[in-house]
py3Dmol code that shows the C-alpha trace and the ligand (Angstrom):
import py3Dmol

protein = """\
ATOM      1  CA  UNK A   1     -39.894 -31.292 -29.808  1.00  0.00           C
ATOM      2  CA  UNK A   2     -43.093 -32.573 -31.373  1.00  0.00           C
ATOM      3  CA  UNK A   3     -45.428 -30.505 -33.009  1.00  0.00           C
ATOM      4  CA  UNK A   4     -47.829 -31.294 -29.867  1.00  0.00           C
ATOM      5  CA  UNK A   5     -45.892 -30.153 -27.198  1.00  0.00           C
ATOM      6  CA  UNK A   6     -45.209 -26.692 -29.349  1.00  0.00           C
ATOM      7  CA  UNK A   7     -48.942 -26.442 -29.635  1.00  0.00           C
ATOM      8  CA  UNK A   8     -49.963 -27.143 -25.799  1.00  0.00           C
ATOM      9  CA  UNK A   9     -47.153 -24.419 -24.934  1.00  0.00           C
ATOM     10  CA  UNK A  10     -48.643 -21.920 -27.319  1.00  0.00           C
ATOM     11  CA  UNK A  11     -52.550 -22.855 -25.537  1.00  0.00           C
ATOM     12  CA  UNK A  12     -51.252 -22.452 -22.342  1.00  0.00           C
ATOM     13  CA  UNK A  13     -49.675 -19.381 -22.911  1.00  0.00           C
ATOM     14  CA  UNK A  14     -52.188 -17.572 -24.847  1.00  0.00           C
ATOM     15  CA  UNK A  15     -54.774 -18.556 -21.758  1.00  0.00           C
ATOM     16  CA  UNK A  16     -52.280 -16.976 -19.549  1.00  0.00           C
ATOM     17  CA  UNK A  17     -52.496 -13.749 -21.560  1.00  0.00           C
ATOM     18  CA  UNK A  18     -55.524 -13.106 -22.590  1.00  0.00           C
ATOM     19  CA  UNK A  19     -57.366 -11.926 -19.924  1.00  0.00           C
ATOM     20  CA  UNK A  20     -54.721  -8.923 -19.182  1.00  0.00           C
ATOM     21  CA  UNK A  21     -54.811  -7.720 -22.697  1.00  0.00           C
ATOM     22  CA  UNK A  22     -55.691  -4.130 -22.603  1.00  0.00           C
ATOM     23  CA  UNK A  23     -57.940  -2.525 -25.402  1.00  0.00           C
ATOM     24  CA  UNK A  24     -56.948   0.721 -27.475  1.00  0.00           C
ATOM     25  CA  UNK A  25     -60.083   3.087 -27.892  1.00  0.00           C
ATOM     26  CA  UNK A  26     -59.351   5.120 -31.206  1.00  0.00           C
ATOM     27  CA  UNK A  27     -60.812   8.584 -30.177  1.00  0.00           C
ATOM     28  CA  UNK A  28     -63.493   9.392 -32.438  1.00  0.00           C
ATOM     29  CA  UNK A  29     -62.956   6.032 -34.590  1.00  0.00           C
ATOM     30  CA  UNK A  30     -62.458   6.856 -38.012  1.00  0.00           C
ATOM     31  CA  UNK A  31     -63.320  10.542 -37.846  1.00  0.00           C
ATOM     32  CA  UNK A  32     -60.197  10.923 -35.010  1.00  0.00           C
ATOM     33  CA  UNK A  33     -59.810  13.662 -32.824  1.00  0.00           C
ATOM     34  CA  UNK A  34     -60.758  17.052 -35.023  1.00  0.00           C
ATOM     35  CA  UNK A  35     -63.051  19.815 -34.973  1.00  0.00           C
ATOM     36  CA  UNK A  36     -66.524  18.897 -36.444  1.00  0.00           C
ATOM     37  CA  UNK A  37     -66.118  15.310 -35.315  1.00  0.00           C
ATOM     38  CA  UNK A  38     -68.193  13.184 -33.875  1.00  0.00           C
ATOM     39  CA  UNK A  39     -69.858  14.294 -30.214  1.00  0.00           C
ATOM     40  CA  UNK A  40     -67.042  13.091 -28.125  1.00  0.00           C
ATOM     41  CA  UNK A  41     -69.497  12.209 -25.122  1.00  0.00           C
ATOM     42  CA  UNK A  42     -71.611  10.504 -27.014  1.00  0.00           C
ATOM     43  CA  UNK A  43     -68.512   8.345 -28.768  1.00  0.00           C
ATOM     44  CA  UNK A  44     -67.175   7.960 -24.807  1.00  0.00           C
ATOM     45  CA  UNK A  45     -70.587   6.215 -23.895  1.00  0.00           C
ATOM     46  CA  UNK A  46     -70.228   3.221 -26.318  1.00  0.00           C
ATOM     47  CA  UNK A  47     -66.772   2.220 -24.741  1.00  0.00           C
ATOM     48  CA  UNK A  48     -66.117   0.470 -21.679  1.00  0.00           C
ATOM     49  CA  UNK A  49     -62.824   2.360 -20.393  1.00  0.00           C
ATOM     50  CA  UNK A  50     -60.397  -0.117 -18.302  1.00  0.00           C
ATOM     51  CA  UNK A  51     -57.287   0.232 -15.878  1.00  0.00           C
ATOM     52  CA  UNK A  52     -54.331  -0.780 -18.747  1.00  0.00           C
ATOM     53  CA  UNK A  53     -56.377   0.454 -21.915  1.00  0.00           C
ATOM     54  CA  UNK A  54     -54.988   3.174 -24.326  1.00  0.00           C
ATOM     55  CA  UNK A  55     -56.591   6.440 -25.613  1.00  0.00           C
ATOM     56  CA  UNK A  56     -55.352   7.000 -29.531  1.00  0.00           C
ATOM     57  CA  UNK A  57     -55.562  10.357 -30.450  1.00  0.00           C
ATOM     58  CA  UNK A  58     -55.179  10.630 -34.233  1.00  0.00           C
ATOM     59  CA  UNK A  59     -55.020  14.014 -35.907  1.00  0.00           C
ATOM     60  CA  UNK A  60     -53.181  16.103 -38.340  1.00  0.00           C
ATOM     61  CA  UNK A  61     -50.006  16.937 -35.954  1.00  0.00           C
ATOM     62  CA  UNK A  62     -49.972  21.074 -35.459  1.00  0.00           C
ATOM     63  CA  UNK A  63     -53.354  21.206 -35.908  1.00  0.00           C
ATOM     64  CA  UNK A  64     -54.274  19.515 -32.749  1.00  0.00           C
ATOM     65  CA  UNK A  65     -53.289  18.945 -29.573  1.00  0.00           C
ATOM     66  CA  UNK A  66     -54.190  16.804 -26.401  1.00  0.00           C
ATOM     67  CA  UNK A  67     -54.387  18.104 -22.955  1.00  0.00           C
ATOM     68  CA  UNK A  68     -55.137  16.695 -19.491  1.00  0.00           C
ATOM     69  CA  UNK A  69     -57.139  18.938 -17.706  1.00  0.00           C
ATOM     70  CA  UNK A  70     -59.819  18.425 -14.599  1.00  0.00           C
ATOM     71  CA  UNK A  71     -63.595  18.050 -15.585  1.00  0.00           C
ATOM     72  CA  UNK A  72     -63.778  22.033 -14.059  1.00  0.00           C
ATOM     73  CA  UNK A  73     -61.037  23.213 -16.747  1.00  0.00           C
ATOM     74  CA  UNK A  74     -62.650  21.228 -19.476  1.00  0.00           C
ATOM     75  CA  UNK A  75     -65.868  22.570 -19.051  1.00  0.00           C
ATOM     76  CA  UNK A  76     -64.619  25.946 -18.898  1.00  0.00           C
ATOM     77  CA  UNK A  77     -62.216  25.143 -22.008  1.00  0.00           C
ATOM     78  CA  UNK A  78     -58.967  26.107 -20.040  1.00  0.00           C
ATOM     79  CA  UNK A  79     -56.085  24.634 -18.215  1.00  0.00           C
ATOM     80  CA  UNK A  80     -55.330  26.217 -14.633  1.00  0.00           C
ATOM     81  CA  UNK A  81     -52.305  23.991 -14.925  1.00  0.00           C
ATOM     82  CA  UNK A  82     -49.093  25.558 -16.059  1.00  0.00           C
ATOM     83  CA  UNK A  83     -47.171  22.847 -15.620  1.00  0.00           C
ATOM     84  CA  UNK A  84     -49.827  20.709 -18.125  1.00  0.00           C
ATOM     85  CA  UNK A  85     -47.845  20.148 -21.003  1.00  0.00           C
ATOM     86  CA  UNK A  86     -50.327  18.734 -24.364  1.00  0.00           C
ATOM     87  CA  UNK A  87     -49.689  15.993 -26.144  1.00  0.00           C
ATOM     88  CA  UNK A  88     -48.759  16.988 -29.709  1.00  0.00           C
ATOM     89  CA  UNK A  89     -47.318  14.251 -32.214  1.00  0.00           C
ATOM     90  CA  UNK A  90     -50.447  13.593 -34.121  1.00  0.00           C
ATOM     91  CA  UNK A  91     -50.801   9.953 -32.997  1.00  0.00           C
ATOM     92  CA  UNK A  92     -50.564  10.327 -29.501  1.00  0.00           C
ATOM     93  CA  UNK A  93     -51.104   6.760 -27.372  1.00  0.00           C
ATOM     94  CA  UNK A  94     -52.540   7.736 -23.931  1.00  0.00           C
ATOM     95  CA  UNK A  95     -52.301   5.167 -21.098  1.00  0.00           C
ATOM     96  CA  UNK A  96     -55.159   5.120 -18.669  1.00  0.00           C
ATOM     97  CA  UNK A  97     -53.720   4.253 -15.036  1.00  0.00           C
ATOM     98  CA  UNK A  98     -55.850   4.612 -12.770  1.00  0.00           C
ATOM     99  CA  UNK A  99     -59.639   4.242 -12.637  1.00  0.00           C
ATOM    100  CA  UNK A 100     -61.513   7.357 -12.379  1.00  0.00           C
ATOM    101  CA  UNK A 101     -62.937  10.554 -14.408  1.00  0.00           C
ATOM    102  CA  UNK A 102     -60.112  11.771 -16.989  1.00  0.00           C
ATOM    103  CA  UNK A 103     -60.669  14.894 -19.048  1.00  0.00           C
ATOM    104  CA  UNK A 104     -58.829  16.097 -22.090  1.00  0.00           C
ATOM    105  CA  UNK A 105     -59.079  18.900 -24.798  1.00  0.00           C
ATOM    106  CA  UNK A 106     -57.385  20.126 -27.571  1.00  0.00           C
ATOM    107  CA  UNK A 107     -56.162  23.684 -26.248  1.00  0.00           C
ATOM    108  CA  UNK A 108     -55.535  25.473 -29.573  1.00  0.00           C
ATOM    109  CA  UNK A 109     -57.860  28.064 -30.839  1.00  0.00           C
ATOM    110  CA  UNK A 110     -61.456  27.472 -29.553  1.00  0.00           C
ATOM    111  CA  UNK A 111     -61.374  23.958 -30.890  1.00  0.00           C
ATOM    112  CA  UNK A 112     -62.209  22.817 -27.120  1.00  0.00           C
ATOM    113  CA  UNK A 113     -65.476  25.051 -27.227  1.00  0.00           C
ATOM    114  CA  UNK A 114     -66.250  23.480 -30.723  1.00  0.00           C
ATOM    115  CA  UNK A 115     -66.571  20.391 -28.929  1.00  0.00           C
ATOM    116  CA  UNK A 116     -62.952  19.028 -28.764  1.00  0.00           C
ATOM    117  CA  UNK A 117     -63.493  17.663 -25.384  1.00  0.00           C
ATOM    118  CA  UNK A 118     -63.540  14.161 -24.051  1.00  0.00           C
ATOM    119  CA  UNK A 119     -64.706  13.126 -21.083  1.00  0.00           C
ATOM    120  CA  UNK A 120     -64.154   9.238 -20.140  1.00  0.00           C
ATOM    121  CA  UNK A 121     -64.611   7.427 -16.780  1.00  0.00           C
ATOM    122  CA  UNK A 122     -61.664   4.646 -16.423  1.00  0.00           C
ATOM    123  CA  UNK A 123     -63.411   1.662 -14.287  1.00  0.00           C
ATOM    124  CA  UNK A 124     -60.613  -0.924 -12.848  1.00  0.00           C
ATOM    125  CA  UNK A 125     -59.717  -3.914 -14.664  1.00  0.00           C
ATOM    126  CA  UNK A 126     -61.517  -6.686 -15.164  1.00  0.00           C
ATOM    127  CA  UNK A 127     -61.353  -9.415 -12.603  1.00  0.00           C
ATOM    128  CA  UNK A 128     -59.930 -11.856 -14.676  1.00  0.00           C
ATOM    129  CA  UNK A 129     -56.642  -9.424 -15.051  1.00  0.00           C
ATOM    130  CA  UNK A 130     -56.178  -8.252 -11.218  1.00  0.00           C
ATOM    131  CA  UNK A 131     -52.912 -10.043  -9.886  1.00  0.00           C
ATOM    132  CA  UNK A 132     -54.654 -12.583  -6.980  1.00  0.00           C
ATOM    133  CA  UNK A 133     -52.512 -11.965  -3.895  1.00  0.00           C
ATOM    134  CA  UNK A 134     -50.812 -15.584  -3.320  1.00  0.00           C
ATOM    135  CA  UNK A 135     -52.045 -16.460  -0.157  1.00  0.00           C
ATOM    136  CA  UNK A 136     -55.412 -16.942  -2.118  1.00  0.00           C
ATOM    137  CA  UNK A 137     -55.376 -20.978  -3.027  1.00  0.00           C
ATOM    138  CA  UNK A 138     -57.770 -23.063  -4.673  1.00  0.00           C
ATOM    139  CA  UNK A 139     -60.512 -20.616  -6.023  1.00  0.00           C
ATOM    140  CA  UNK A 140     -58.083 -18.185  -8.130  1.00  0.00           C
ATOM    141  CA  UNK A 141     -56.453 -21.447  -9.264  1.00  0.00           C
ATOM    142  CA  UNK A 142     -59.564 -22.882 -10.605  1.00  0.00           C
ATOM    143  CA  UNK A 143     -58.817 -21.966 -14.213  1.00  0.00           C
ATOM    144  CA  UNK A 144     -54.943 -23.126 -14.201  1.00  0.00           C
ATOM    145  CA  UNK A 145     -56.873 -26.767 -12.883  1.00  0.00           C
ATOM    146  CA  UNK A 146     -59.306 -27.030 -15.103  1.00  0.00           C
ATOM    147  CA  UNK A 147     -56.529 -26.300 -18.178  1.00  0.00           C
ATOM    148  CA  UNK A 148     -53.933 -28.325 -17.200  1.00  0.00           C
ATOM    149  CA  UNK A 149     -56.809 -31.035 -16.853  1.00  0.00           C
ATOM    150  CA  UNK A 150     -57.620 -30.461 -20.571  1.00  0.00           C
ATOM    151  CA  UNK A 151     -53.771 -30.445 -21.570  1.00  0.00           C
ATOM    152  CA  UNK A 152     -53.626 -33.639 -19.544  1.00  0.00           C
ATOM    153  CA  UNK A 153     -56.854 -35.407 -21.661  1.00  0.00           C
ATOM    154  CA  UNK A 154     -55.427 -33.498 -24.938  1.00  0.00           C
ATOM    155  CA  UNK A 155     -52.552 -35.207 -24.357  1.00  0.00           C
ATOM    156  CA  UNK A 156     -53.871 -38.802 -23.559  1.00  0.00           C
ATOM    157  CA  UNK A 157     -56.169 -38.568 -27.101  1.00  0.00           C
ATOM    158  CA  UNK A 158     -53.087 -37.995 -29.278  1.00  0.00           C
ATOM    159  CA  UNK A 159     -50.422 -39.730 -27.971  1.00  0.00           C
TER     160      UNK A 159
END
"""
ligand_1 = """\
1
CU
Cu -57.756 21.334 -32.102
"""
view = py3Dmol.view(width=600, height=400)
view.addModel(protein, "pdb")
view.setStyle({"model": 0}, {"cartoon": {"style": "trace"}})
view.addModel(ligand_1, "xyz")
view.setStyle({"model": 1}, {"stick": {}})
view.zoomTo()
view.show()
């Protein structure tokens, strides 16, 4: 197999997945999920939360925990759920998915009313990554054209 071929394969396939690949918000950023840590609103605002990204909550494990709790519970620092069971391994991956408001705390001590809340609104995914329903033709295919035409003239310059 020439070293060519190898190459268009890996172009075509990295075209294929890039649009779906989801993006892993690390809560807090360096400063993790903790007591005196950053404002957690104010952290949530600079991301742009997506249908198939990750939360990372990073924190010293028994120290911390991470709940799931509606936006009434959060802001009242409880869970009326007591079937809610917290995340607690100190590196916990969180999936969002489904768009909409998600709410979370850490429900030990009063860490949630020292601001260990986190309030994020999951949009859907971007366009480029919603499956097109197959009975949609030439518009959704426009990009698959367009690259096998480039593979095609790629092709024609080297060979
Ligand atoms: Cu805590």
């Amino acid at each position: 197999m020439s070293s060519a071929f190898l190459i268009a394969i890996v172009v075509i396939v990295a075209a294929a997945v890039a649009p779906t690949l989801a993006t892993e918000h690390v809560v807090g950023d360096g400063a993790g999920w903790t007591v005196g840590g950053p404002n957690y609103a104010d952290w949530a605002r600079g991301h742009d939360f997506r249908v198939g990204d990750t939360l990372r909550f990073s924190y010293t494990i028994g120290l911390h925990n991470v709940l799931e709790v509606s936006r009434a519970d959060a802001e009242g620092c409880t869970s009326s759920d007591p079937a809610a069971f917290p995340y607690m391994t100190g590196n916990d991956s969180v999936s969002l998915t489904s768009p909409g408001e998600k709410w979370y705390i850490c429900d030990l001590g009063d860490h949630c009313l020292k601001g260990m809340k986190l309030g994020i609104t999951v949009s859907a995914p971007p366009p480029s990554a919603v499956t097109v329903p197959s009975a949609v033709g030439e518009v959704s295919c426009g990009w698959m054209h367009l690259l096998m035409a480039a593979y095609c003239y790629w092709m024609n310059m080297i060979m």
